[in-house]
PLY file of the C-alpha trace (Angstrom):
ply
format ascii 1.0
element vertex 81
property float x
property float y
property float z
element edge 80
property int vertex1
property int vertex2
end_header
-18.98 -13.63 7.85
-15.68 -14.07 7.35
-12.71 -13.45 10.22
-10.78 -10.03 9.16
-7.70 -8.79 9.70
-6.67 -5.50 9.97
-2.97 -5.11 8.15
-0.68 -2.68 7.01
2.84 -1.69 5.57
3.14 -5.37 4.20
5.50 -5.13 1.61
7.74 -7.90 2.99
5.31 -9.87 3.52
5.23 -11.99 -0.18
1.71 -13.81 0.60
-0.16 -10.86 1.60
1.95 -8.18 -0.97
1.14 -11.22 -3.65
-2.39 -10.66 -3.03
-2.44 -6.98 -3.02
-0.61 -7.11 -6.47
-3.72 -9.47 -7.44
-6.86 -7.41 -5.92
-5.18 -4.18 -7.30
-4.86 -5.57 -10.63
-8.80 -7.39 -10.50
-10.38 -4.08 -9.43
-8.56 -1.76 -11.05
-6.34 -3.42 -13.57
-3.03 -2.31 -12.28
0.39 -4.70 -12.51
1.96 -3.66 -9.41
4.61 -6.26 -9.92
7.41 -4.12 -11.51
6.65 -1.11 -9.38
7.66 -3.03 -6.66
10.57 -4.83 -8.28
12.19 -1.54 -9.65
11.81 -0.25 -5.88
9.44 2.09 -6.25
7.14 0.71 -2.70
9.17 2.27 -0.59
8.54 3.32 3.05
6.58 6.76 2.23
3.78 4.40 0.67
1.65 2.50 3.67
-1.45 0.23 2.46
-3.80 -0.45 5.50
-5.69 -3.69 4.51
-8.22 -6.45 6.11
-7.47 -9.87 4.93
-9.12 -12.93 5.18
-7.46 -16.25 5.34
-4.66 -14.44 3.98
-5.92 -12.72 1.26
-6.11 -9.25 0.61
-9.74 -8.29 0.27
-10.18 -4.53 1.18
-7.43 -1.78 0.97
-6.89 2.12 1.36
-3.29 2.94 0.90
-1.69 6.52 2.29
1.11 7.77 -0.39
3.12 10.65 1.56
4.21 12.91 -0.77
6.39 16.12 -0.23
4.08 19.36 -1.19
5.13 22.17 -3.25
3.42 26.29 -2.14
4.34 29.24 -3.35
8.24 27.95 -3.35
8.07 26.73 0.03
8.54 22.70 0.11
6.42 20.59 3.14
7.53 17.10 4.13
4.58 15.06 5.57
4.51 14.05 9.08
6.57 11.34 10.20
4.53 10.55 12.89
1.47 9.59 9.95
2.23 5.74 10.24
0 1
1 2
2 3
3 4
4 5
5 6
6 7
7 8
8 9
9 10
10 11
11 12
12 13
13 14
14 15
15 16
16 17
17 18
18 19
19 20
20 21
21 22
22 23
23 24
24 25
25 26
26 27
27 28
28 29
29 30
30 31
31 32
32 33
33 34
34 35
35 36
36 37
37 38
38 39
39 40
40 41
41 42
42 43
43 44
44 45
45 46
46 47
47 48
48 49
49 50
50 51
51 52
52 53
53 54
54 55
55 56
56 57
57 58
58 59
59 60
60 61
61 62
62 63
63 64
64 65
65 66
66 67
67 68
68 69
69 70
70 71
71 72
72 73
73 74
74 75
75 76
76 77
77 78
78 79
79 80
């Protein structure tokens, strides 16, 4: 078995965000590119990843998002990273 490591919040990190772009757009045929590029990977998004050698081969990402009830509006907790 291979050696994993357990990664996250990676985005300025061009190998391993390079290799998220690619697994995302394998499994699930997203380009992930121009999201990033136009700014939109911003703090309030967090992948948590294992590579190996590298590579990204496993990810769950967290997307904190403000929520909307009954006219009240929640910000997520900053203490979620």
């Amino acid at each position: 078995m291979r050696n994993l490591q357990f990664v996250k919040d990676y985005r300025q990190k061009e190998q391993l965000r390079t290799s998220f772009f690619a697994l995302a757009s394998d499994t699930f045929g997203l380009e992930l590119d121009r999201w990033y590029q136009e700014g939109f990977w911003d703090g309030r998004y967090i992948p948590f990843s294992y590579a190996a050698g590298g590579q990204i081969v496993a990810n769950v990402s967290v997307n904190l998002l403000d929520l909307s009830l009954t006219g009240a509006r929640y910000k997520p907790f900053s203490s979620a990273r």
